[in-house]
Backbone bond lengths (Angstrom), bond angles and torsions (degrees), N, CA, C in turn:
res aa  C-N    CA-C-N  psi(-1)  N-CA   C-N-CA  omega(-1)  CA-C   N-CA-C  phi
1 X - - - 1.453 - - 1.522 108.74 -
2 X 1.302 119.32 130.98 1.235 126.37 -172.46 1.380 99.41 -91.04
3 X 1.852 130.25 139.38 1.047 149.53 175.87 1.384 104.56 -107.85
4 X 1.293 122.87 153.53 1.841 143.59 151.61 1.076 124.82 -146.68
5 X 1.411 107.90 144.50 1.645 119.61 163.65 1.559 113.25 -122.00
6 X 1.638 100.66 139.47 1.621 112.83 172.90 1.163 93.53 -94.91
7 X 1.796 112.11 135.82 1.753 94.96 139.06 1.147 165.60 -12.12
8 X 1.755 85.97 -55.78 1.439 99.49 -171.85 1.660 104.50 -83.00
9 X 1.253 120.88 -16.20 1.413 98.73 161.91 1.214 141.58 -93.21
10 X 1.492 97.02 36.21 1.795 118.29 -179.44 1.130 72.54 -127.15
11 X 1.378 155.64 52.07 1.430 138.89 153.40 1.397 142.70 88.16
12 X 1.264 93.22 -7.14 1.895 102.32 -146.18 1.629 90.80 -116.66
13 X 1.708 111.19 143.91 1.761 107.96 -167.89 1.232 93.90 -91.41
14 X 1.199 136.04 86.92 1.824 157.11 177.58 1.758 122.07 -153.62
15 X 1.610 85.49 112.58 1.641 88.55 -177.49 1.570 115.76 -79.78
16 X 1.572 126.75 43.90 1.214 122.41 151.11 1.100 116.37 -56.02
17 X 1.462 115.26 136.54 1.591 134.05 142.57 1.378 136.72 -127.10
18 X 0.937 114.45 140.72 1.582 119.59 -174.48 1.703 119.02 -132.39
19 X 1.058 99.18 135.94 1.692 105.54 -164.26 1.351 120.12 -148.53
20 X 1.796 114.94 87.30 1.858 108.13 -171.35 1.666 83.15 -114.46
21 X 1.593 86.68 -168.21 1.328 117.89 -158.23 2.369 86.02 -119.29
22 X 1.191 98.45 -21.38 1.403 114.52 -174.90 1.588 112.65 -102.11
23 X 1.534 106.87 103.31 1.863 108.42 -152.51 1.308 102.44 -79.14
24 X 2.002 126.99 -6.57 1.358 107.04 168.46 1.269 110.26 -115.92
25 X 1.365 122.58 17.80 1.164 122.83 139.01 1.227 146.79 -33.33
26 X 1.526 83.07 -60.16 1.622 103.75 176.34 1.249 125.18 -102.57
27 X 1.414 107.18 20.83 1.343 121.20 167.66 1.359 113.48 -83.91
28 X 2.035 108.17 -48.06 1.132 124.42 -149.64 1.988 89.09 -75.53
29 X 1.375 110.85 -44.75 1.662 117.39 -174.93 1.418 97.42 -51.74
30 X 1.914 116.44 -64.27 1.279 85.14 -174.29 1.791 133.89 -49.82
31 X 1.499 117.79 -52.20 1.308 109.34 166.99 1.370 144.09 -30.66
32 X 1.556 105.71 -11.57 1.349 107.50 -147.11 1.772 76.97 -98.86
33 X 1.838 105.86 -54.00 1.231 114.55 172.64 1.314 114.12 -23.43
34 X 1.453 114.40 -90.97 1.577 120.51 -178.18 1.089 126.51 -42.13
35 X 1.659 113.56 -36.28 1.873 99.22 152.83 1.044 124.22 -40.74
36 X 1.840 113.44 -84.68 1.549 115.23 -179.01 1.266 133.76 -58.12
37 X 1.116 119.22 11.35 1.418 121.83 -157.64 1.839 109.70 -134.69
38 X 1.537 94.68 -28.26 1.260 97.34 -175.02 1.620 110.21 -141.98
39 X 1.423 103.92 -1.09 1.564 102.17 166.67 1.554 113.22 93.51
40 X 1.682 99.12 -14.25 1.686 100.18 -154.27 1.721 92.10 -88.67
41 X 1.592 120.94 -174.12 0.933 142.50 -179.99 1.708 108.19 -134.56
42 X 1.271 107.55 114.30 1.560 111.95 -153.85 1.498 108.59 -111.86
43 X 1.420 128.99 71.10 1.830 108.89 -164.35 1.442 124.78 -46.41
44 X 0.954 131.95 -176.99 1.798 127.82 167.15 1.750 97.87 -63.51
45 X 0.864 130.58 -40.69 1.542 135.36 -151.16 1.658 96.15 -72.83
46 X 2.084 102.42 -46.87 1.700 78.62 166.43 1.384 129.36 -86.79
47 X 1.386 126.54 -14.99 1.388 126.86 175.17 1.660 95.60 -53.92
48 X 0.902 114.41 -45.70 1.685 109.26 -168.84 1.714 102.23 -66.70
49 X 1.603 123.33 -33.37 1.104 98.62 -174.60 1.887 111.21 -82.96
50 X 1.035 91.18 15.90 1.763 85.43 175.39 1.633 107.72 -127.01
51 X 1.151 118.70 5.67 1.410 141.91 -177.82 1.793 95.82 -60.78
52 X 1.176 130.23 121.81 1.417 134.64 179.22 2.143 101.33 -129.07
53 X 1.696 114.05 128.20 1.072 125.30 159.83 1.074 99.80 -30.83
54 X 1.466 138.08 174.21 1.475 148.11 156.53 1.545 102.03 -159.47
């Protein structure tokens, strides 16, 4: 089952998206995102809470 997260539904006015089939994949991209991009520090616990089936 393929998972994604938007940005913007972690809050932030940025049309990132990310969408694998690999759930720490797209954990590790999002983090990497919200570092460089937004400064923040994102644990797995919140990527997962904004983590949506797709």
């Amino acid at each position: 089952m393929a998972h994604q997260v938007i940005c913007r539904d972690a809050g932030n006015d940025c049309d990132f998206m990310v969408r694998s089939e690999n759930q720490d994949e797209l954990i590790e991209m999002v983090k990497m995102h919200a570092k460089e991009t937004h400064d923040l520090m994102y644990s797995t616990d919140d990527v997962k809470g904004v983590m949506k089936s797709a």
